[in-house]
C-alpha positions as CSV (number, residue, x, y, z in Angstrom):
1,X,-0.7,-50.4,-39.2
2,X,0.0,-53.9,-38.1
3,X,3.2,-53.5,-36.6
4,X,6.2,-51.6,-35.4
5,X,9.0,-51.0,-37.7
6,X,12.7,-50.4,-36.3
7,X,15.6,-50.8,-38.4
8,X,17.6,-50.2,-35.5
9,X,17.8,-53.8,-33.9
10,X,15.8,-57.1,-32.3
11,X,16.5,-60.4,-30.9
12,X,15.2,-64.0,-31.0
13,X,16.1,-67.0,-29.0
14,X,19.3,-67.5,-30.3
15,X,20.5,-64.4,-32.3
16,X,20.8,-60.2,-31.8
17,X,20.8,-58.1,-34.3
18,X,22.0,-54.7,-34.8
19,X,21.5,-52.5,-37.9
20,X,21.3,-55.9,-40.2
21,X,24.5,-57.0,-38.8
22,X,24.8,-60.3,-36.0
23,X,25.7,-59.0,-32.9
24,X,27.8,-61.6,-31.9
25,X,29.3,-62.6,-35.1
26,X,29.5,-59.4,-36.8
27,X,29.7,-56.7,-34.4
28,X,31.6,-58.0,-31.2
29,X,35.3,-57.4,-30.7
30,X,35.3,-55.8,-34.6
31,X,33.4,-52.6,-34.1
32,X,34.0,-49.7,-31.7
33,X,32.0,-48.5,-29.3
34,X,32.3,-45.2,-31.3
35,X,32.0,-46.1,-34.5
36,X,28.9,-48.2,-32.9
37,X,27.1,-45.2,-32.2
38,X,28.0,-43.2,-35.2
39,X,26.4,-46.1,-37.2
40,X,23.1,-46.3,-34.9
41,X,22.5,-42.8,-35.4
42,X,23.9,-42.1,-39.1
43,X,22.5,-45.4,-40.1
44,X,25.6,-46.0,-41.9
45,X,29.7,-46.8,-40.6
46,X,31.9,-43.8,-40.4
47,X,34.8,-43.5,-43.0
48,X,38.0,-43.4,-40.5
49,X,38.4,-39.6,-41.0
50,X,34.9,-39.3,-39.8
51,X,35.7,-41.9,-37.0
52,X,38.7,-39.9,-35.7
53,X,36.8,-36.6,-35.7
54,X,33.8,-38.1,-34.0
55,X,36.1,-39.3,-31.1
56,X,37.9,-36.5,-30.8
57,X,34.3,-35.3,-30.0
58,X,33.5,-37.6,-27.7
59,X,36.8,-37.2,-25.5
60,X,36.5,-33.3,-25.9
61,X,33.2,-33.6,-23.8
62,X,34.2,-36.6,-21.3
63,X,35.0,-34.1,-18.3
64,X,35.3,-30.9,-16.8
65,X,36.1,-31.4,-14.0
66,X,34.0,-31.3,-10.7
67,X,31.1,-29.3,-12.4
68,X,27.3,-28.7,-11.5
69,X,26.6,-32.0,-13.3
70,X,29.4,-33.9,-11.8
71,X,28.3,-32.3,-8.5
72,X,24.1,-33.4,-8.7
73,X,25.6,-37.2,-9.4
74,X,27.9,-37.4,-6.8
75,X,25.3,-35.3,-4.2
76,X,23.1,-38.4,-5.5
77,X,24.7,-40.8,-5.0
78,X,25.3,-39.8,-1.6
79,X,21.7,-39.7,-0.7
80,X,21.3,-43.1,-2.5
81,X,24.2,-45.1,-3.0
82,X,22.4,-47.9,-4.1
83,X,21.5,-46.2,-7.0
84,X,23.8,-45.6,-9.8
85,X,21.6,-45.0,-12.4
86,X,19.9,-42.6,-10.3
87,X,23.2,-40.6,-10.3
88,X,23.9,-40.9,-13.6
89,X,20.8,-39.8,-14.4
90,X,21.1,-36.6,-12.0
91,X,24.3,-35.8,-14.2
92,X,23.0,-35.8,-17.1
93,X,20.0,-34.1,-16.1
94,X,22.1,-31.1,-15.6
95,X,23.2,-30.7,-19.8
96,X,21.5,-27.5,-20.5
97,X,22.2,-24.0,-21.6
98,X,25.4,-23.2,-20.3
99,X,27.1,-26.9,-19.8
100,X,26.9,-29.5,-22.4
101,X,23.7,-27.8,-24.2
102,X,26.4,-25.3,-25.7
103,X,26.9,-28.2,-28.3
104,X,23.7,-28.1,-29.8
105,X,23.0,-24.3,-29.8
106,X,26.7,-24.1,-31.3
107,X,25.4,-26.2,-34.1
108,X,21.9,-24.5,-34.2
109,X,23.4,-21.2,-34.4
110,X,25.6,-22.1,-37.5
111,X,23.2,-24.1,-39.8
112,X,20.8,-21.2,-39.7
113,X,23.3,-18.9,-40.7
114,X,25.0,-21.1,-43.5
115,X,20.9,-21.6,-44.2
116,X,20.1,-18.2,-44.7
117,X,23.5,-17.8,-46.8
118,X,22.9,-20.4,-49.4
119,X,19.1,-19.8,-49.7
120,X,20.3,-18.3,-52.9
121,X,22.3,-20.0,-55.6
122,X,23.6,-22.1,-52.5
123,X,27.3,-21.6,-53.1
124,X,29.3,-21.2,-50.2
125,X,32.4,-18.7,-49.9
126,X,35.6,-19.6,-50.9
127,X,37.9,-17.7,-49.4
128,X,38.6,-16.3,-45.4
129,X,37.5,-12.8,-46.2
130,X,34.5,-14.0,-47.9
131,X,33.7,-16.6,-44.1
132,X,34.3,-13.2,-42.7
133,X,31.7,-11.7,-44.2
134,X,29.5,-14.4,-43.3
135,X,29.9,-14.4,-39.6
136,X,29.9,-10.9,-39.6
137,X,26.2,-11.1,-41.0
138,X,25.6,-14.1,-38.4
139,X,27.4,-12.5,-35.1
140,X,25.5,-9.0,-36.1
141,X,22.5,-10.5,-36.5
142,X,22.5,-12.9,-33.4
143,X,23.3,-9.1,-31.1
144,X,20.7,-7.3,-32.8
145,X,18.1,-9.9,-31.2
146,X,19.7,-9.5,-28.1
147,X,21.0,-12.9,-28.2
148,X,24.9,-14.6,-27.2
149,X,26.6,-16.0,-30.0
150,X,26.7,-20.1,-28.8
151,X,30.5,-21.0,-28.7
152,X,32.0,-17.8,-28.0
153,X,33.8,-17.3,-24.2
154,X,34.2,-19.7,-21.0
155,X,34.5,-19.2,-17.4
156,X,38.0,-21.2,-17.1
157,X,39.2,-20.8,-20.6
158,X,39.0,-17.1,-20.4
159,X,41.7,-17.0,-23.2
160,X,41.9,-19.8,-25.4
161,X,40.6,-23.5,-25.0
162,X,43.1,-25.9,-25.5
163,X,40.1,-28.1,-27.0
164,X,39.2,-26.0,-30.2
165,X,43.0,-25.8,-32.0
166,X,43.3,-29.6,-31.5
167,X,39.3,-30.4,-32.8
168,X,40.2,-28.1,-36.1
169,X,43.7,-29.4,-36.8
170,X,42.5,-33.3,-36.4
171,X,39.1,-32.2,-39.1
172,X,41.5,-30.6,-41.4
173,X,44.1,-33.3,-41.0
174,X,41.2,-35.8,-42.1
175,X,39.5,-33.3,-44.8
176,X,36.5,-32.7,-42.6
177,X,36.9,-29.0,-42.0
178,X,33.6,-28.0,-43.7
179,X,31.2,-25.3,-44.0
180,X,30.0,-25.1,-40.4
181,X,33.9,-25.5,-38.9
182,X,34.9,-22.7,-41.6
183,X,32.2,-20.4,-40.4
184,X,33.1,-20.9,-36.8
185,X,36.9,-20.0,-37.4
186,X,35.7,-16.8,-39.2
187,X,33.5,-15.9,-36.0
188,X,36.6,-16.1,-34.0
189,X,38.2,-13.5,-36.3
190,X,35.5,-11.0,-36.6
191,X,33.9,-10.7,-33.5
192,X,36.3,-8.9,-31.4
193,X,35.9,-6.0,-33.6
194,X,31.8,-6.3,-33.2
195,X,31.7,-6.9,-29.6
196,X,34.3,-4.6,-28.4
197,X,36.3,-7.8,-26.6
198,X,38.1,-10.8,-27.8
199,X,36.8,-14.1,-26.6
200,X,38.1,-17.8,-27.0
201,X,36.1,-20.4,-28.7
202,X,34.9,-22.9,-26.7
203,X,35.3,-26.4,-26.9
204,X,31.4,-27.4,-26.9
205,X,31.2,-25.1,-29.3
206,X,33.8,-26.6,-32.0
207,X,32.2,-29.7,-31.4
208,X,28.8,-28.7,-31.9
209,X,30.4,-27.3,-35.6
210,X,31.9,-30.6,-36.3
211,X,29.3,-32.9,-35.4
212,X,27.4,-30.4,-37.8
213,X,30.0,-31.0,-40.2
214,X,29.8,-34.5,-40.2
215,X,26.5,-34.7,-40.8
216,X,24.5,-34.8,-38.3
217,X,21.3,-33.0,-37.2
218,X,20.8,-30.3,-34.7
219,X,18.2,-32.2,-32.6
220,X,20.6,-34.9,-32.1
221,X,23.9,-32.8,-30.8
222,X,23.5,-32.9,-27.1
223,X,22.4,-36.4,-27.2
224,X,26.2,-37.0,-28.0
225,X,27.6,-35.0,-25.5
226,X,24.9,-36.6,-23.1
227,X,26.7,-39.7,-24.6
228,X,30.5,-37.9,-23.9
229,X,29.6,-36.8,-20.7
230,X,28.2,-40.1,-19.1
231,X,31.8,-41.7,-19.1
232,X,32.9,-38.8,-17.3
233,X,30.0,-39.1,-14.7
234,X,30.8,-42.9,-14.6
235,X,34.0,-42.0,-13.6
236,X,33.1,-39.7,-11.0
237,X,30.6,-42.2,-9.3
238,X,33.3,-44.6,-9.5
239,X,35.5,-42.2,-7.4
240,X,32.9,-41.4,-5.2
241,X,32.6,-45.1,-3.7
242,X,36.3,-45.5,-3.6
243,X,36.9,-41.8,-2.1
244,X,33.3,-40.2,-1.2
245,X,33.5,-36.3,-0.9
246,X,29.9,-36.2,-1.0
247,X,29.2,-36.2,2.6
248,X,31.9,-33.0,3.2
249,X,30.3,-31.4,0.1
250,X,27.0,-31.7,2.5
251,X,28.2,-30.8,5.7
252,X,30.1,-28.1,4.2
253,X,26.8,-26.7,2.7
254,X,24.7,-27.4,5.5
255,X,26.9,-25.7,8.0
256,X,27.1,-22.2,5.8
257,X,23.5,-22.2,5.5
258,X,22.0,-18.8,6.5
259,X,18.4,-19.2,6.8
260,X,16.0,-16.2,6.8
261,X,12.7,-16.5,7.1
262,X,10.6,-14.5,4.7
C-alpha cells in the first residue's frame, strides 16, 4: 500500500474539500449542518423526507434535562473550567445502556428480528396483524433469554413519550415509515398482553427504528445521538459559566456523605 485513501475530505493551501464538493464554494451557507452529516456518513445527500426525519432525530435526543451525562459535564467543568472539551467529553462519556445507548440497541434489537423474518423468501408483512405476529415472535423471544426489549418504558415517561407519536407521524408524513418503524409500532400493541403491563415507547427508541429505517447501520446509531446530545451538553456548559450550580451540586454531596470504614 502506498497511501491512505479517504473519500471523506482533505485540504491544500488554498482549497477544502468535503465529499468531492469545495468547501467554501460548494458547501458553506448552502448545506446544513444536518444534512452535512447525513452526507458524511451515508456518503450521499438526504432526499428532504429523509432530511426532516433525520432532524427530528437529532432534536428528539438534544436534551433531557439535568441527567447523569449533563451532570458528569457540568461536575467537570467545575473541577476544570478551563476545559470545555474535557466536559464535553465527560457528557458524552456517559451514553451507555440506559441513556443515549437505548438508540442503538433499539435498532440492534429490530434488524435482527426483521433478519430472522425475511431469512426466507424475504417478504415482509403487509398488514398490522401480520407486524403483530412479528413482534410477538421478537418480544417472546427477547424474554425467553432473559433479556429487556430496547425501547419499551422510561423513568419520566412512565405513560407515553411525547417524542414517539411526533417521530412516527413526521416518517409517515414523509413516506419513511418502514419495516423497522412498523415493527416497533406492532411491539407497542402486543406486549402488554406478553409482559403482564403496558409500557410507553420511548423516544431513543423510535429513533433508533428510524435511523434504521433510513438506512443506516447499527454500529453507527449512538454515534448520532452522541452527535444529538453534544448540543445539549454545549448548552449546559454554556449555562454553567453564566449560572454555575456545580459547586452546590458539590457541597451538597459532600456534606451528605456518610463515610464508613470497611
Amino acid at each position: 500500500m502506498t497511501g491512505y485513501q479517504t473519500s471523506i475530505g482533505s485540504s491544500d493551501e488554498s482549497t477544502i474539500s468535503v465529499l468531492g464538493q469545495d468547501l467554501a464554494r460548494d458547501l458553506m451557507g448552502q448545506v446544513g449542518f444536518a444534512e452535512l452529516a447525513y452526507w458524511l456518513v451515508a456518503l450521499r445527500r438526504p432526499s428532504a423526507g429523509e432530511l426532516r426525519v433525520f432532524e427530528a432525530v437529532l432534536v428528539a435526543l438534544a436534551d433531557h434535562g439535568l441527567t447523569p451525562s449533563a451532570m458528569a459535564a457540568r461536575l467537570t467543568l467545575t473541577g476544570a473550567p478551563e476545559s470545555v472539551q474535557g466536559a464535553l467529553a465527560a457528557g458524552l462519556l456517559g451514553g451507555g445502556s440506559r441513556f443515549l445507548g437505548v438508540t442503538e440497541d433499539a435498532g440492534r434489537f429490530l434488524a435482527a428480528a426483521l433478519a430472522g423474518h425475511t431469512s426466507g423468501d424475504g417478504t415482509l408483512p403487509d398488514s398490522d396483524e401480520a407486524w403483530d405476529d412479528v413482534a410477538r415472535e421478537a418480544v417472546r423471544a427477547q424474554r425467553a433469554a432473559g433479556r429487556y426489549v430496547p425501547g419499551l418504558g422510561h423513568n419520566v415517561h412512565k405513560n407515553g413519550d411525547p417524542r414517539t407519536p411526533v417521530l412516527l407521524r413526521v416518517a409517515a408524513e414523509e413516506g419513511l415509515l418502514g419495516p423497522h418503524l412498523r415493527l416497533f409500532q406492532a411491539i407497542g400493541r402486543v406486549h402488554p398482553d406478553l409482559l403482564g403491563r403496558t409500557l410507553p415507547l420511548n423516544g431513543a427508541g423510535v429513533c433508533g427504528a428510524a435511523l434504521c429505517d433510513l438506512g443506516f447501520p447499527v454500529e453507527i446509531l449512538r454515534g448520532f445521538a452522541l452527535l444529538a446530545r453534544s448540543a445539549g451538553l454545549l448548552g449546559h456548559i454554556a449555562e454553567e459559566m453564566r449560572r454555575p450550580i456545580g459547586p452546590r451540586i458539590y457541597q451538597h454531596v459532600d456534606g451528605a456523605t456518610d463515610y464508613q470504614p470497611s
